[in-house]
MARMI-478017 format. One record per residue (C-alpha): x, y, z; residue in three letters; residue number from 1. Coordinates in pm, 1 decimal, always signed. Example, Ala and Ser with C-alpha at 12.3 -4.5 7.8 and 13.67 -1.06 7.14 Angstrom:
REM MARMI-478017
+1230.0, -450.0, +780.0, ala, 1 .
+1367.0, -106.0, +714.0, ser, 2 .
END
This chain:
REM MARMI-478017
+4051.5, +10508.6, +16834.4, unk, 1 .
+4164.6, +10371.6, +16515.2, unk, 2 .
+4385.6, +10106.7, +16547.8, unk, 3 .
+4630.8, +10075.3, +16265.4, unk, 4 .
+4807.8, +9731.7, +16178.7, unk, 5 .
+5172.2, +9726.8, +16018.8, unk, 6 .
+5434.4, +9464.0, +16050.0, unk, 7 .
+5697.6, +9509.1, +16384.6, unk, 8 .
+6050.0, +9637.1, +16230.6, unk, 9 .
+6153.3, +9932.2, +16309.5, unk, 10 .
+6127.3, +10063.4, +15941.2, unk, 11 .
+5765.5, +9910.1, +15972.3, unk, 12 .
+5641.9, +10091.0, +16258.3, unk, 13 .
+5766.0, +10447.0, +16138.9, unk, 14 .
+5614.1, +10450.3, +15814.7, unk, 15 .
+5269.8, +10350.5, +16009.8, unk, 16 .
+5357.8, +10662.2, +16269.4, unk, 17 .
+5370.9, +10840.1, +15937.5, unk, 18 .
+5033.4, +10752.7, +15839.0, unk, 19 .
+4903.4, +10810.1, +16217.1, unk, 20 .
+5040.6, +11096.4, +16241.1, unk, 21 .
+4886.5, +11242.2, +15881.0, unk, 22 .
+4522.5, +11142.2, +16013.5, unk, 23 .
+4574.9, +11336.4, +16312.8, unk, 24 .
+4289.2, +11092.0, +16516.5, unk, 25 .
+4361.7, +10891.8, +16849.3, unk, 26 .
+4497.6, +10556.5, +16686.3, unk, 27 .
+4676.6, +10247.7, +16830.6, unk, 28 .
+4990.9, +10061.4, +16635.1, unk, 29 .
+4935.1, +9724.0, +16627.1, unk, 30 .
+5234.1, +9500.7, +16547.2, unk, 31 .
+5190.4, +9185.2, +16310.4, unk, 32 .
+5448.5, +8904.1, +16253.7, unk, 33 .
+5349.8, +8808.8, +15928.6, unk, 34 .
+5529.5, +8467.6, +15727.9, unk, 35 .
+5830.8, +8686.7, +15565.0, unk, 36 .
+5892.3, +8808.9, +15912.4, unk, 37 .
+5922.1, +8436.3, +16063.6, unk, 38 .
+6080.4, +8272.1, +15823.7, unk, 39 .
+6478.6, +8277.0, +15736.8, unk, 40 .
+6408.3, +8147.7, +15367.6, unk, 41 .
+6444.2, +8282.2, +15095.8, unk, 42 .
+6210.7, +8540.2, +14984.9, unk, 43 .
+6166.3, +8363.3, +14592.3, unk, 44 .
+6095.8, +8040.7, +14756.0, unk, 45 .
+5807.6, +8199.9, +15030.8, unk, 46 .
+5615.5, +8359.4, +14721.7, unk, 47 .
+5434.4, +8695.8, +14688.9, unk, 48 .
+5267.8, +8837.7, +14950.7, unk, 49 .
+5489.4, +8652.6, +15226.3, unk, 50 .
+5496.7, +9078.4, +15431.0, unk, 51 .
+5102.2, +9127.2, +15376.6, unk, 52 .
+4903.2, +8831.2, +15430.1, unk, 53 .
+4870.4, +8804.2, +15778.2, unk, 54 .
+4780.4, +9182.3, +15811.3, unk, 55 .
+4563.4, +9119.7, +15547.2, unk, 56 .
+4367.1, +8887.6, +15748.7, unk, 57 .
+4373.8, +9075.3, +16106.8, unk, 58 .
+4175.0, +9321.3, +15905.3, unk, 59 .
+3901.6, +9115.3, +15755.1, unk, 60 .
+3879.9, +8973.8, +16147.5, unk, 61 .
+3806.1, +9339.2, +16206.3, unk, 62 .
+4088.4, +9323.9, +16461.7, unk, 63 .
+4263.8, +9649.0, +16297.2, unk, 64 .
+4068.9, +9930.2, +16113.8, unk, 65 .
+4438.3, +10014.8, +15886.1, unk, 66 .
+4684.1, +9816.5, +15734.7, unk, 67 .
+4994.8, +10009.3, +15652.8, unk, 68 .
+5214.9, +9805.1, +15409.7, unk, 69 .
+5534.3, +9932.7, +15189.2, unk, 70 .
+5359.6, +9928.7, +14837.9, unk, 71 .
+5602.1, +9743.4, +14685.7, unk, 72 .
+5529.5, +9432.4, +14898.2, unk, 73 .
+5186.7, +9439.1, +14784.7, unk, 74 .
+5108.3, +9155.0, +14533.1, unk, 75 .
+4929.2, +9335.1, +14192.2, unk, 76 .
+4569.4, +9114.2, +14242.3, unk, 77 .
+4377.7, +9304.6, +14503.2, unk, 78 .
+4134.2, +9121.3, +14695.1, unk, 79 .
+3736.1, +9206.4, +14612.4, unk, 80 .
+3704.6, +9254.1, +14976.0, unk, 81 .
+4006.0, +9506.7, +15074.8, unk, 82 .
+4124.7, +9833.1, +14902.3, unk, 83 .
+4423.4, +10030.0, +14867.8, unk, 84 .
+4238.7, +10362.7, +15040.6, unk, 85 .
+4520.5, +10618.1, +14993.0, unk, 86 .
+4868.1, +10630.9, +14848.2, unk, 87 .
+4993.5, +10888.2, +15045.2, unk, 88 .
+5287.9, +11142.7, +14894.8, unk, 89 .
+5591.7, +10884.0, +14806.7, unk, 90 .
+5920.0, +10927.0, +14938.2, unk, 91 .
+6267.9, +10907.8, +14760.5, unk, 92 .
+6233.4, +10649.6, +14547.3, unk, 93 .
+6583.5, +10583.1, +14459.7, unk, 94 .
+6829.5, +10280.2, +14535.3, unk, 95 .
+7153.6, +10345.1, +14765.1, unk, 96 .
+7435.0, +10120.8, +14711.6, unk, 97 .
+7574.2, +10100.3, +15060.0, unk, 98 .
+7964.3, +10025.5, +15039.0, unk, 99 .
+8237.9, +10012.0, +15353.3, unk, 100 .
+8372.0, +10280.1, +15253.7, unk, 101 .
+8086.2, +10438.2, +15138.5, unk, 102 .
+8163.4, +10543.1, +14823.0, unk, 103 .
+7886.6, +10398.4, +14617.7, unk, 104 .
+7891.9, +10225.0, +14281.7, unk, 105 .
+8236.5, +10391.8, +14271.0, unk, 106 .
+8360.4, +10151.8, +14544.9, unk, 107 .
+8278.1, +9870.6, +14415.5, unk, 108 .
+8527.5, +9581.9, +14236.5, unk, 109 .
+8489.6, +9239.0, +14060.4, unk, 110 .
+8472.7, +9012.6, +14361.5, unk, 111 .
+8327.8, +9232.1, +14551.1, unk, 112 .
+8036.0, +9061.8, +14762.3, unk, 113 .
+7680.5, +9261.1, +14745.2, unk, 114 .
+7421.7, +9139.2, +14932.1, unk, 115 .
+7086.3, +9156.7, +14772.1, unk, 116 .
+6820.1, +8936.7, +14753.9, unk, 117 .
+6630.0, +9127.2, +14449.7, unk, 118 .
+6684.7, +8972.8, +14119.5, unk, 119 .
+6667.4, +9282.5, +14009.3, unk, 120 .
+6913.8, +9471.8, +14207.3, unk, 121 .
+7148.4, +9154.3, +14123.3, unk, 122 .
+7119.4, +9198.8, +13742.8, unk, 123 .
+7168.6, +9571.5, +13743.1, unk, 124 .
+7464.7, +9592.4, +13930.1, unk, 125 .
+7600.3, +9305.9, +13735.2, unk, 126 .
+7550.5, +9502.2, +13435.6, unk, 127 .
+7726.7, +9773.9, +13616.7, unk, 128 .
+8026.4, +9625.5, +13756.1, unk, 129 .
+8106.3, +9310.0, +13538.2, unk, 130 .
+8243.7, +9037.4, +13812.5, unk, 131 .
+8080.4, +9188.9, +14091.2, unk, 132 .
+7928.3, +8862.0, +14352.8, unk, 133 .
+7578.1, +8874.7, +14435.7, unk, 134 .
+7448.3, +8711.1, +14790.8, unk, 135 .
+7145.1, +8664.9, +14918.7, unk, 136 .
+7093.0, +8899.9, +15193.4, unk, 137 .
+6750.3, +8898.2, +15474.3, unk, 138 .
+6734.0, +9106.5, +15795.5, unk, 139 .
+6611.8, +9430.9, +15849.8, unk, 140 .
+6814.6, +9770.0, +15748.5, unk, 141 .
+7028.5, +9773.3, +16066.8, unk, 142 .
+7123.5, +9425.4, +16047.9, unk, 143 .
+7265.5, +9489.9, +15662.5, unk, 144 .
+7441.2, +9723.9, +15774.8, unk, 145 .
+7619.9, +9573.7, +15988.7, unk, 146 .
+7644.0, +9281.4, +15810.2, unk, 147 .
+7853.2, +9529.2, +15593.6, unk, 148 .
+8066.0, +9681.5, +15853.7, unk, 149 .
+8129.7, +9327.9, +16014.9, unk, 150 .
+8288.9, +9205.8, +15638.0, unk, 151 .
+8035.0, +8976.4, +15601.7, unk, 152 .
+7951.5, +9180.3, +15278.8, unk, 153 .
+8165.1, +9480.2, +15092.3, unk, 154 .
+7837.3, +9647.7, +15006.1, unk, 155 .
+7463.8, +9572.3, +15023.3, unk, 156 .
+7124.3, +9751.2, +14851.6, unk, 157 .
+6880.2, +9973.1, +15019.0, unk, 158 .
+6582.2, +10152.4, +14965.6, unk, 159 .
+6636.2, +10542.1, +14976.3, unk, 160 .
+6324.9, +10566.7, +15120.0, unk, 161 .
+6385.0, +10337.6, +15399.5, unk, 162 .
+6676.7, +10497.1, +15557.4, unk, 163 .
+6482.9, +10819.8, +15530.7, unk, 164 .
+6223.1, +10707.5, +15739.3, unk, 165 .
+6473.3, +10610.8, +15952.5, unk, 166 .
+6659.2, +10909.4, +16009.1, unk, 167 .
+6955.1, +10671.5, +15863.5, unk, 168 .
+7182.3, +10924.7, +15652.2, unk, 169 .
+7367.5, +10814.7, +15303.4, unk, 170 .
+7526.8, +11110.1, +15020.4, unk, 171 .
+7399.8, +11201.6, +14681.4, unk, 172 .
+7661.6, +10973.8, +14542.3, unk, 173 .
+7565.0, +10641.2, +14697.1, unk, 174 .
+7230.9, +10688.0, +14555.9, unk, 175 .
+7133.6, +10536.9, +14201.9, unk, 176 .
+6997.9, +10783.8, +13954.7, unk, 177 .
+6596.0, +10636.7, +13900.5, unk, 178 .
+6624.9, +10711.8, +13492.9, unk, 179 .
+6932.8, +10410.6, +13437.4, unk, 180 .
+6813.0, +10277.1, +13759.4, unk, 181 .
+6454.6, +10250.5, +13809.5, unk, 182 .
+6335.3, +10099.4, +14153.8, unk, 183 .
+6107.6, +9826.6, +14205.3, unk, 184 .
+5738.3, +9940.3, +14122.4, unk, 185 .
+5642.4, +10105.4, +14416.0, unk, 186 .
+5893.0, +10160.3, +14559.7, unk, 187 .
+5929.0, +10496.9, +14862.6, unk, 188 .
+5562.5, +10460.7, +14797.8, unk, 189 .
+5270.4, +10314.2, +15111.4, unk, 190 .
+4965.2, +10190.5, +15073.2, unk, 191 .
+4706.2, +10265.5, +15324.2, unk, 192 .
+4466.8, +9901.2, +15309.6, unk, 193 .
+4115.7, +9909.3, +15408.9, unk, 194 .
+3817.6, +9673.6, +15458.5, unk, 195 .
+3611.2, +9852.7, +15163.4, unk, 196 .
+3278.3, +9851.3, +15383.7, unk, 197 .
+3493.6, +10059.8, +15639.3, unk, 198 .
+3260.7, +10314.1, +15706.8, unk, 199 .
+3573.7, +10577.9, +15764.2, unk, 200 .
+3774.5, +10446.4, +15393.5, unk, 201 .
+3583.7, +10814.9, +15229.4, unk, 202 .
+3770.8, +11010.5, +15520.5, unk, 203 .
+4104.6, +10821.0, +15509.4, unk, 204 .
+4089.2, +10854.8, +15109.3, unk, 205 .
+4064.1, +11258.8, +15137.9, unk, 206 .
+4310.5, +11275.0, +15396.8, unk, 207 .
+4631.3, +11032.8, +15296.2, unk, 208 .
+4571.0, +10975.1, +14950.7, unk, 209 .
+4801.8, +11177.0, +14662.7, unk, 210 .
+4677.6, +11177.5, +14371.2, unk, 211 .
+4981.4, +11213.6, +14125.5, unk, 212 .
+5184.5, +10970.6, +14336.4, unk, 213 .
+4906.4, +10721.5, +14294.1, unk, 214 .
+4870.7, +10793.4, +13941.6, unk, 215 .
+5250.7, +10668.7, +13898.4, unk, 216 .
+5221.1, +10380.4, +14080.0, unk, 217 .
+4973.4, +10298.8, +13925.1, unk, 218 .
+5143.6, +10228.9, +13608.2, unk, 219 .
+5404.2, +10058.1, +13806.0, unk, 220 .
+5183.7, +9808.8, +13914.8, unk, 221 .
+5018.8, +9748.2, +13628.8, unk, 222 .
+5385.6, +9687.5, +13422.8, unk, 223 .
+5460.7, +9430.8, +13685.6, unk, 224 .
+5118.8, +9286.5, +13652.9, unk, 225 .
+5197.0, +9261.3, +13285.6, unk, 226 .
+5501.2, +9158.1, +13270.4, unk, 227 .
+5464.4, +8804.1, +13502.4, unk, 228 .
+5358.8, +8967.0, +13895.2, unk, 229 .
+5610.6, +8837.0, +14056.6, unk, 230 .
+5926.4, +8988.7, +14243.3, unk, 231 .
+6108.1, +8714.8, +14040.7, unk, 232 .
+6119.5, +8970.0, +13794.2, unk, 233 .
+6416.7, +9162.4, +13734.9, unk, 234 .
+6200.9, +9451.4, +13644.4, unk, 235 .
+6290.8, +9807.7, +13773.3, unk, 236 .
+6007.6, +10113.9, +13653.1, unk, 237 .
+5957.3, +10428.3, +13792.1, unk, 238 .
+5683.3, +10695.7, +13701.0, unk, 239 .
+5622.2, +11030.2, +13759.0, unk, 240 .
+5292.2, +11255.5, +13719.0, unk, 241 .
+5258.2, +11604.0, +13675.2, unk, 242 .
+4979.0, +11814.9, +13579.7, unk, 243 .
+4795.1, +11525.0, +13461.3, unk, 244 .
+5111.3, +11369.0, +13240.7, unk, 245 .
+5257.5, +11044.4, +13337.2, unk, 246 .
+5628.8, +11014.5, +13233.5, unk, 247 .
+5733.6, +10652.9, +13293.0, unk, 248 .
+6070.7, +10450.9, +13200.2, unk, 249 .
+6161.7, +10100.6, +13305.6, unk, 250 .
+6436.5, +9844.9, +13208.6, unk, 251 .
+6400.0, +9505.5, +13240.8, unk, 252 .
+6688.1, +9254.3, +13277.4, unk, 253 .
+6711.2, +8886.0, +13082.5, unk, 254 .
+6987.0, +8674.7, +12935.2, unk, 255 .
+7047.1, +8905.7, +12696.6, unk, 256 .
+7132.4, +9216.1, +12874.8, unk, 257 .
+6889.4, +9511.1, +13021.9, unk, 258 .
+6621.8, +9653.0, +12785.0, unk, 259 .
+6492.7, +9985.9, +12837.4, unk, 260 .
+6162.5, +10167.5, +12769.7, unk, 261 .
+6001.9, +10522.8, +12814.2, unk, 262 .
+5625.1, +10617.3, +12776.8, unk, 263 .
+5413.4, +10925.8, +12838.0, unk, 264 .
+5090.7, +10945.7, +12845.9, unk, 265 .
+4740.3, +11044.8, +13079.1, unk, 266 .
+4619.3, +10709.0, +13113.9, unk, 267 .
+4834.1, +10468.0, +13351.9, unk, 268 .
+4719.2, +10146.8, +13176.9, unk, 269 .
+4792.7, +10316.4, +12837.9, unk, 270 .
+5120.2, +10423.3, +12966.6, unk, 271 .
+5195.8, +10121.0, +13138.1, unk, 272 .
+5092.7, +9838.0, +12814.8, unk, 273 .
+5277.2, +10085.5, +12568.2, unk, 274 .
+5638.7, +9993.0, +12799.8, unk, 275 .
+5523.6, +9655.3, +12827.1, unk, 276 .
+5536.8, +9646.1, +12463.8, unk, 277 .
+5860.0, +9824.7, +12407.1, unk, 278 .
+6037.3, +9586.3, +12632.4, unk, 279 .
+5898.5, +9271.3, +12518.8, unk, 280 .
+5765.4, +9135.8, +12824.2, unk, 281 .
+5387.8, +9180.2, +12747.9, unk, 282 .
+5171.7, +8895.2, +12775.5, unk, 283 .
+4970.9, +8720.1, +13047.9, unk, 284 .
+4727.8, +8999.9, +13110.9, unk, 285 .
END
């Protein structure tokens, strides 16, 4: 029985059926309130890591054999003792701008309300829709939608991916296009986390893992890495690999306005340190 640790949402739970269901062995879900999930703060003020850590250590207790995270929650410094085993195929990794009316970017005004609690979502639609209010937003995907319906927000952010996995439906048009809206680096994207003395990480490697979608993220990570590692960022980047050719662009909000960048390349730290460079941001590596 392998017994498979993931945090207790609803969103949480289905992308660990995913991975159960992919390794086709008797497992057991094991829910884990971790410090994001307790806490009503902020998510800048409870630091990186705030969805993982307390996975993190019911594995190295040996109390779970598989951590299932969403990738994008995992902080870029991996621990000697733990490994990212597979990167299974991503999902859609596209935005959805969620709206009353649901009519997308279209439907949104100055004074409109967003709720979004990604400093990156924030400066891109303020880019986008000059005027527009940004609020911070927690709760799981149900409760911002609702929070939407109820007029406690005209519109709020989502992950593409999450609503997916959800059966949760939303049209073309609601959804932001990932080349002048990249996602957060990993985004749609799991990582599979193992103790790397697991004795089964080989097996779970040849099963989950895909190879061009970790090959992307890869350089997605290693931008945000580069650019500061932090989700205080407002840093969207999204790659793509295909027979052995990463295609990457990213855009990366200041007080100046949104820069973008595009690199190609086989190598995801090449790729990823020349957009680094072509936005600005490199330093600290």
């Amino acid at each position: 029985m392998i017994r498979i640790g993931t945090r207790g949402s609803a969103l949480a739970l289905a992308q660990a059926r995913i991975v159960a269901d992919a390794l086709g062995v008797p497992s057991e879900l094991c829910a884990i309130a971790t410090a994001g999930d307790r806490s009503g703060r902020p998510l800048q003020e409870l630091g990186d890591g705030v969805f993982v850590t307390a996975i993190e250590e019911t594995l190295r207790r040996r109390e779970i054999d598989i951590a299932v995270h969403s990738l994008k929650d995992l902080p870029t410094a991996e621990p000697d003792d733990l490994v990212i085993a597979a990167v299974p195929a991503r999902e859609d990794a596209r935005d959805v701008i969620v709206t009353r009316d649901r009519q997308g970017l279209g439907g949104l005004r100055a004074g409109h309300r967003v709720g979004t609690s990604s400093p990156r979502r924030d400066a891109f639609l303020r880019a986008l829709v000059p005027g527009v209010e940004c609020a911070a937003i927690r709760g799981n995907v149900d409760t911002r939608l609702r929070k939407v319906r109820d007029g406690e927000f005209d519109a709020t952010v989502l992950a593409a991916a999450g609503l997916r996995r959800l059966g949760i439906a939303f049209a073309d048009a609601e959804a932001m296009p990932l080349d002048t809206w990249p996602p957060a680096p990993g985004q749609g994207a799991l990582a599979v986390q193992m103790r790397s003395d697991h004795p089964l990480l080989a097996r779970v490697r040849e099963a989950l893992d895909d190879a061009p979608t970790r090959a992307a993220v890869e350089v997605e990570r290693e931008v945000l890495r580069l650019a500061g590692a932090t989700c205080a960022v407002a840093l969207g980047v999204y790659a793509r690999s295909a027979d052995g050719v990463i295609v990457a662009h990213a855009a990366l909000a200041t007080d100046d306005g949104i820069t973008r960048a595009e690199a190609a390349g086989r190598v995801p730290g090449d790729v990823a340190r020349a957009l680094v460079a072509s936005l600005g941001a490199l330093a600290r590596a």
